[in-house]
C-alpha positions as CSV (number, residue, x, y, z in Angstrom):
1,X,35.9,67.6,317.4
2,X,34.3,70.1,319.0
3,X,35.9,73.5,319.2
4,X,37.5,74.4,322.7
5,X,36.0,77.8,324.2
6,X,38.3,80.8,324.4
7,X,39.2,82.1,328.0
8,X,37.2,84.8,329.3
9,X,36.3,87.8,331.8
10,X,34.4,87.1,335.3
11,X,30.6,85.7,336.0
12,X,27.3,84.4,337.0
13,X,24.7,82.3,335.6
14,X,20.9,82.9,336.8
15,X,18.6,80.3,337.9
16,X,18.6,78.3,340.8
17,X,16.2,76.5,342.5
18,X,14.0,75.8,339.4
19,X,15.0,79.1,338.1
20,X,14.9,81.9,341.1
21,X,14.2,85.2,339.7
22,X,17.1,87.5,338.5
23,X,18.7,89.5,341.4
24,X,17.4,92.8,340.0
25,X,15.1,93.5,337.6
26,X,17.6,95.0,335.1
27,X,19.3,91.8,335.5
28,X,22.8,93.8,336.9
29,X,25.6,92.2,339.2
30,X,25.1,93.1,343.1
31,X,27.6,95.0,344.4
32,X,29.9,94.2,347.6
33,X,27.9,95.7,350.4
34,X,29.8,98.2,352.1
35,X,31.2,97.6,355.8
36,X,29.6,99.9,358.6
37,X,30.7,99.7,362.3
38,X,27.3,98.8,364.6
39,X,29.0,98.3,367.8
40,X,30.7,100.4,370.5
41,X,34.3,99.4,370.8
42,X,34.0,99.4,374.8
43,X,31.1,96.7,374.6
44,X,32.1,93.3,375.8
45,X,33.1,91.1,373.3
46,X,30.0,88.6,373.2
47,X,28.0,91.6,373.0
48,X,29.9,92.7,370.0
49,X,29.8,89.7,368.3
50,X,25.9,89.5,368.3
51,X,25.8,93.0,367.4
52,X,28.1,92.8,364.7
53,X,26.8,89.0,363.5
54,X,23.2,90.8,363.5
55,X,24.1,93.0,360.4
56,X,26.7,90.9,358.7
57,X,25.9,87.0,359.7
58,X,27.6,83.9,358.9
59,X,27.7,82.2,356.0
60,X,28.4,78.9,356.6
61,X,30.6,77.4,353.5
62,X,30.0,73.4,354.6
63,X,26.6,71.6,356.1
64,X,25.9,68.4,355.5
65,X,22.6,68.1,356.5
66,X,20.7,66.9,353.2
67,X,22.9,63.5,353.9
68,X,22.2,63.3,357.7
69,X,18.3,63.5,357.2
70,X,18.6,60.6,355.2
71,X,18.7,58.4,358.0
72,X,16.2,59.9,359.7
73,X,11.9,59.1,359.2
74,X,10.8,62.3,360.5
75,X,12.9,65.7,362.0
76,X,11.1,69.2,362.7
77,X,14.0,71.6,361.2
78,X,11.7,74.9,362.6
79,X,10.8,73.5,365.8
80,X,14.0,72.4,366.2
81,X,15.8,69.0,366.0
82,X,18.1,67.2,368.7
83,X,19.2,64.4,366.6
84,X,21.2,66.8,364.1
85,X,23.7,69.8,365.0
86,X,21.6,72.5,362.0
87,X,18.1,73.6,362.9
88,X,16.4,76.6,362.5
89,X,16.6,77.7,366.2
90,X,20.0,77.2,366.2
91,X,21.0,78.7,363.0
92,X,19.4,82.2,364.7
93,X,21.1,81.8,368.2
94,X,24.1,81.4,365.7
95,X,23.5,84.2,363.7
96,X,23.7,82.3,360.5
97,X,22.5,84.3,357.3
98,X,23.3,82.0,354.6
99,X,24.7,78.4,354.2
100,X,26.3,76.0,351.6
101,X,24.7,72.4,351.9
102,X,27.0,70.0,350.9
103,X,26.4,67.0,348.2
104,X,29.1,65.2,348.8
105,X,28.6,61.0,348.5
106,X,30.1,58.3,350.4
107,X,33.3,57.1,348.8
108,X,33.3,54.3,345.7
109,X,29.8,56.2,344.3
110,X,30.9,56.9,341.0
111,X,29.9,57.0,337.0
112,X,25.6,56.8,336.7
113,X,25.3,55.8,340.6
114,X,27.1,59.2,341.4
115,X,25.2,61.0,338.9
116,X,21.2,59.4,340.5
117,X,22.5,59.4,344.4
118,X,23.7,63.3,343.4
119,X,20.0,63.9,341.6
120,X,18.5,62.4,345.2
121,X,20.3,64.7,347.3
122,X,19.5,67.8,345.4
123,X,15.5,66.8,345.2
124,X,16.3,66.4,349.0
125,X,17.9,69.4,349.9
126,X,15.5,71.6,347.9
127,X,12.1,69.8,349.6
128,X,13.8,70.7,352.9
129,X,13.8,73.9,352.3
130,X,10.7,74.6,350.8
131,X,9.1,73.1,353.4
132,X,10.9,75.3,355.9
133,X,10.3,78.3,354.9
134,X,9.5,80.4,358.0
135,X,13.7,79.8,359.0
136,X,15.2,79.0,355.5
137,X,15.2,80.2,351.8
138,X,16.5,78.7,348.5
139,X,19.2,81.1,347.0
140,X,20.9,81.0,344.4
141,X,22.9,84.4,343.3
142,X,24.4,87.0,345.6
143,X,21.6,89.2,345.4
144,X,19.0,86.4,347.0
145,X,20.8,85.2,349.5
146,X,21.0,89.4,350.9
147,X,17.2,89.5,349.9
148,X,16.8,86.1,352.4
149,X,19.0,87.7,355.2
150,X,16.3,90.9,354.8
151,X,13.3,88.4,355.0
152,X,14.5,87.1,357.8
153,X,15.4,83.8,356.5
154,X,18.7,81.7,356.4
155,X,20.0,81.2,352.5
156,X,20.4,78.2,351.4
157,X,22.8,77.5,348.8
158,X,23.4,73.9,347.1
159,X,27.0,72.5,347.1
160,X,29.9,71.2,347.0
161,X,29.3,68.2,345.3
162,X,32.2,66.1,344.0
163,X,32.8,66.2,340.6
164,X,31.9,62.7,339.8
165,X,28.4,63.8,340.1
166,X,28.6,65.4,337.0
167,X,29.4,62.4,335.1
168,X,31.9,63.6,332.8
169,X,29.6,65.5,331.1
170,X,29.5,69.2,330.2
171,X,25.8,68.5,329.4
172,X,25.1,66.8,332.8
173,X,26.8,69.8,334.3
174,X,24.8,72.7,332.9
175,X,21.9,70.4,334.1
176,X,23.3,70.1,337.8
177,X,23.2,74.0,337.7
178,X,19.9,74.5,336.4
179,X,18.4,72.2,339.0
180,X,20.5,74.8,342.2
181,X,24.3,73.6,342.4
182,X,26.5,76.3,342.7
183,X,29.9,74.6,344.0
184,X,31.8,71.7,342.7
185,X,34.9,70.1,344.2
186,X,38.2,69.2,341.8
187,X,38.1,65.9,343.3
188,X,38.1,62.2,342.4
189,X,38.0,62.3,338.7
190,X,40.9,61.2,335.9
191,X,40.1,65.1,334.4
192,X,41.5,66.3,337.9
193,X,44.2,64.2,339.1
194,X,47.3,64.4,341.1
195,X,49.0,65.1,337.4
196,X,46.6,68.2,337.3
197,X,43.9,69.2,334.8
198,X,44.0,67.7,331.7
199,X,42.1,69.2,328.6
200,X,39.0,68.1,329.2
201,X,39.4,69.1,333.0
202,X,40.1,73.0,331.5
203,X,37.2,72.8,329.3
204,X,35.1,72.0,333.1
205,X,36.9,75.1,334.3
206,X,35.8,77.0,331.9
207,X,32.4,76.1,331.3
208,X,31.8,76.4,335.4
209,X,32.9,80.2,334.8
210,X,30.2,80.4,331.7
211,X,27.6,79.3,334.2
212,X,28.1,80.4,337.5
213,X,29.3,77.2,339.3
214,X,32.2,77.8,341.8
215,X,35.2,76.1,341.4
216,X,36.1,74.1,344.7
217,X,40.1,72.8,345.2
218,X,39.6,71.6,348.9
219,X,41.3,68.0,348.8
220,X,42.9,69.1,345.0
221,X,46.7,68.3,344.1
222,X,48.9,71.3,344.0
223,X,48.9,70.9,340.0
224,X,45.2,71.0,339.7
225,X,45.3,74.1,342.3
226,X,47.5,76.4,340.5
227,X,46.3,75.6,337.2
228,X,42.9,76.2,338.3
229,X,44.1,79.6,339.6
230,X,45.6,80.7,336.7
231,X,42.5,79.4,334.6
232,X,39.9,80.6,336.2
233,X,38.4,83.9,335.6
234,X,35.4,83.7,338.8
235,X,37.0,83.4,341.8
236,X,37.7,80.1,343.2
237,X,37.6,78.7,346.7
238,X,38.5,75.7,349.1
239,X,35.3,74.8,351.0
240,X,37.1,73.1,354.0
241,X,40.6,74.1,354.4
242,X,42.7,75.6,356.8
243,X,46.8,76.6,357.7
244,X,49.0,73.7,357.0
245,X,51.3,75.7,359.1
246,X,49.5,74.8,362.7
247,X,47.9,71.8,362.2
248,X,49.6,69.1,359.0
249,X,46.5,68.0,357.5
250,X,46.4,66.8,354.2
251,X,43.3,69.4,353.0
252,X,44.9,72.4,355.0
253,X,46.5,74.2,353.0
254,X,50.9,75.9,353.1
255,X,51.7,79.6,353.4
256,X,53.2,79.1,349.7
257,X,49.5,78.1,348.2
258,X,47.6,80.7,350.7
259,X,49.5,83.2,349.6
260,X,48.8,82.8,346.0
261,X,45.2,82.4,347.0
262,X,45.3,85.5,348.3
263,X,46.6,87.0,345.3
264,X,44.2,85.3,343.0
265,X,41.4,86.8,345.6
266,X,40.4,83.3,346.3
267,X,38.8,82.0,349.9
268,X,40.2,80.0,352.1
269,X,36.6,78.7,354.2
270,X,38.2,77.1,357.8
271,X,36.4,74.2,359.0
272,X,35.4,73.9,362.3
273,X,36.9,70.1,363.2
274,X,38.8,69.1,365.9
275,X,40.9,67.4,362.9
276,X,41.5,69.8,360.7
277,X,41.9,73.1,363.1
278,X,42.3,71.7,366.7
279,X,40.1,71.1,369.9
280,X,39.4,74.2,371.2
281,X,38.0,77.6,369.8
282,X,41.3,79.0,370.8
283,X,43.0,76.6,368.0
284,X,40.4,77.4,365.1
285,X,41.3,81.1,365.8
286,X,44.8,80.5,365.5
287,X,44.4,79.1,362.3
288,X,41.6,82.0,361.4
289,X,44.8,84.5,362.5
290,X,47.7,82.9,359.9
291,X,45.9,82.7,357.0
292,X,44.6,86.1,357.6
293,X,48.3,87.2,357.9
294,X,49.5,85.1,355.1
295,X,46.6,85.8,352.1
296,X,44.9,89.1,353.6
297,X,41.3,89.6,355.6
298,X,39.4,89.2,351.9
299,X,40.8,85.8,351.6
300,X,39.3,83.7,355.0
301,X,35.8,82.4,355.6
302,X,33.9,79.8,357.9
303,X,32.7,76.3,356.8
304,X,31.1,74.6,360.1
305,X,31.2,71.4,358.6
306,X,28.7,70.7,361.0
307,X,26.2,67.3,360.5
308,X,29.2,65.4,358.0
309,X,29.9,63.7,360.5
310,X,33.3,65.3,362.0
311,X,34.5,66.0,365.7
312,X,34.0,69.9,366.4
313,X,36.3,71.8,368.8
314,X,34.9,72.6,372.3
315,X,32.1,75.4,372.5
316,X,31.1,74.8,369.0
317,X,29.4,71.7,368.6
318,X,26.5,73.2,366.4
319,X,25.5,76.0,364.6
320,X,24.5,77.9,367.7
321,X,28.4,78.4,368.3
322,X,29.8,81.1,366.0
323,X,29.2,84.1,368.4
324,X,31.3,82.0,370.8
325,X,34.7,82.4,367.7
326,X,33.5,85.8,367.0
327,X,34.1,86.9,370.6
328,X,37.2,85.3,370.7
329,X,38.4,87.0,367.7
330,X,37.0,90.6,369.1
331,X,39.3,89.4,372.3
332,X,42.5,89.2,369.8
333,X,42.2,92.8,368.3
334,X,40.0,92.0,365.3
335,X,38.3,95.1,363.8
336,X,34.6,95.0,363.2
337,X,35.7,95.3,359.3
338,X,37.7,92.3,359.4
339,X,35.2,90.6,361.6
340,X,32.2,91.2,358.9
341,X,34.4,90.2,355.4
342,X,35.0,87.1,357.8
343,X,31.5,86.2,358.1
344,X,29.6,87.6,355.5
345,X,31.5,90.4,352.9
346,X,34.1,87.2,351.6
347,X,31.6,85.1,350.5
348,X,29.1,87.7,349.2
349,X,31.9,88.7,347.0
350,X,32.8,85.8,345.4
351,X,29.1,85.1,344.6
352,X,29.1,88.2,343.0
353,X,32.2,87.6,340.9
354,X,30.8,84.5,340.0
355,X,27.3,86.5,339.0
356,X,29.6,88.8,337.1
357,X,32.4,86.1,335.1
358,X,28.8,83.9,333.7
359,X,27.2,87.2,332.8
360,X,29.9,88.1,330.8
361,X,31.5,84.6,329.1
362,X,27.7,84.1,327.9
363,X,27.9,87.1,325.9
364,X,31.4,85.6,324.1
365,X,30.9,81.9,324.4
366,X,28.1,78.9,323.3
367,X,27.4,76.0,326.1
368,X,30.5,74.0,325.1
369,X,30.0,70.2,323.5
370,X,33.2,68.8,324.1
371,X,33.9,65.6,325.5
372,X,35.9,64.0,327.4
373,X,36.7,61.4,324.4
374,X,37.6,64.0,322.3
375,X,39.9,66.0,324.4
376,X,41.7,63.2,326.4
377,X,41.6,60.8,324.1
């Protein structure tokens, strides 16, 4: 049997898009950037939210666009495109600065057909982005996605996908990463089950951390939550989530599991549905309010979910909307602090403690070989 890899410190593994440079030359972690005010408190509040998205943007945790151009023979992402809700246009009248594109597969793909239709959607995604690049940028690492910001460019960053993508193989995993996925969801496999991890499912966990691939528990059992919590030594998040508090969705999440989130200095992305956080802007702010009173301002982020085909609230049907929340939040007392680790300083630093847990477990730890035969029998 293979041996099982000991635990180990926080991470990030290099590569990306068919292996993106290093961040810096000296190969170090990128630091959290500092937050600095760049509005006047007595400007009106849509007037502060540009000002303030134009120096700490959104970063959008959820897209599905690679699945929605699918259907479609031709679309013109820079010139814009009406029969989608994410085009470059937009995503700069929204002030995005960096998105997650979601990999995600219709339900009942599973085993080799998840694994090819997976393989599709990343050779997908990354064409679309090459072939966009006056509005987007493939990023990888917490240092590219600020050097795409700089350029000008929205960051595009590959995942979730579900975990039957990877097979149930470590092998096919490291694989996955090497070709630009950087999120997985705990979802849909025996290894991560309503019963929780079982020892293959830790041996995942852990070989994520060694690589850089963020662990994420949206749609997860509460077994498989807190055992990824206490196991993981990157940061984890939930990529669609919000309070189970205001609205009983099955994927929100209840003050008792925010609250150890917060702790665990997790993120908590809210999705902009009509389902999940209510019909109107007002109700997605509510819910952006709670779980920044139950887990702390370091623990909530945006995921617009837009283009996967769910219902948004009204005034933000695409990615044009997010000054629209901003000013809303400006309207309820949020501080331009709070404001930017919503939109940009939360997720920059749990790519960066992803960047920093890899970086360190490869220095301690061999790509593991275990298998699932071997560990669960």
């Amino acid at each position: 049997m293979a041996d099982l890899q000991d635990d180990l410190r926080p991470t990030a593994a290099d590569g990306g898009f068919d292996d993106l440079s290093e961040p810096y030359a000296d190969g170090s972690a990128m630091a959290a950037e500092p937050y600095e005010p760049v509005s006047d408190p007595d400007d009106a509040p849509m007037t502060r939210a540009h000002a303030i998205l134009a120096v700490h943007p959104v970063a959008d945790g959820y897209n599905g666009l690679p699945w929605a151009l699918k259907r479609l023979s031709c679309y013109d992402l820079e010139e814009g495109e009406s029969t989608v809700a994410t085009d470059v246009p937009r995503l700069r009248r929204g002030r995005v600065g960096a998105m997650f594109w979601s990999l995600h597969l219709p339900e009942g793909l599973d085993g080799d057909r998840a694994v090819g239709a997976t393989l599709e959607q990343l050779d997908l995604a990354k064409t679309v982005a090459r072939t966009c690049g006056e509005g987007l940028r493939p990023a990888c690492t917490a240092g590219q996605v600020t050097d795409a910001r700089n350029c000008g460019r929205v960051a595009v960053l590959l995942g979730p996908a579900g975990a039957s993508a990877m097979g149930d193989s470590l092998g096919i995993l490291r694989q996955l990463h090497f070709l630009g996925l950087r999120v997985l969801t705990m979802t849909g496999v025996s290894w991560a089950s309503d019963a929780g991890l079982t020892r293959f499912g830790e041996e995942v966990v852990r070989e994520m951390n060694r690589i850089g691939v963020l662990a994420d528990l949206s749609g997860a059992s509460v077994p498989t939550v807190r055992r990824v919590l206490g196991l993981s030594r990157a940061p984890v998040l939930f990529s669609r989530s919000a309070a189970r508090a205001l609205r009983p969705h099955p994927v929100n999440l209840p003050d008792e599991l925010l609250a150890e989130l917060g702790a665990a200095k997790g993120l908590c992305m809210v999705p902009l549905t009509a389902e999940q956080t209510g019909p109107t802007v007002r109700d997605v702010a509510d819910h952006l309010d709670h779980i920044r009173g139950v887990a702390g301002a370091h623990c909530v982020g945006l995921s617009g979910t837009y283009d996967s085909g769910s219902a948004h609230p009204q005034e933000l049907g695409d990615t044009s909307c997010y000054p629209r929340l901003i000013a809303e939040l400006l309207r309820r007392g949020w501080d331009e602090a709070d404001v930017a680790l919503l939109t940009w300083g939360n997720v920059q630093r749990v790519l960066c403690g992803a960047d920093i847990t890899a970086r360190a477990a490869q220095q301690r730890r061999e790509p593991s070989t275990a298998t699932i035969s071997e560990l669960d029998g």
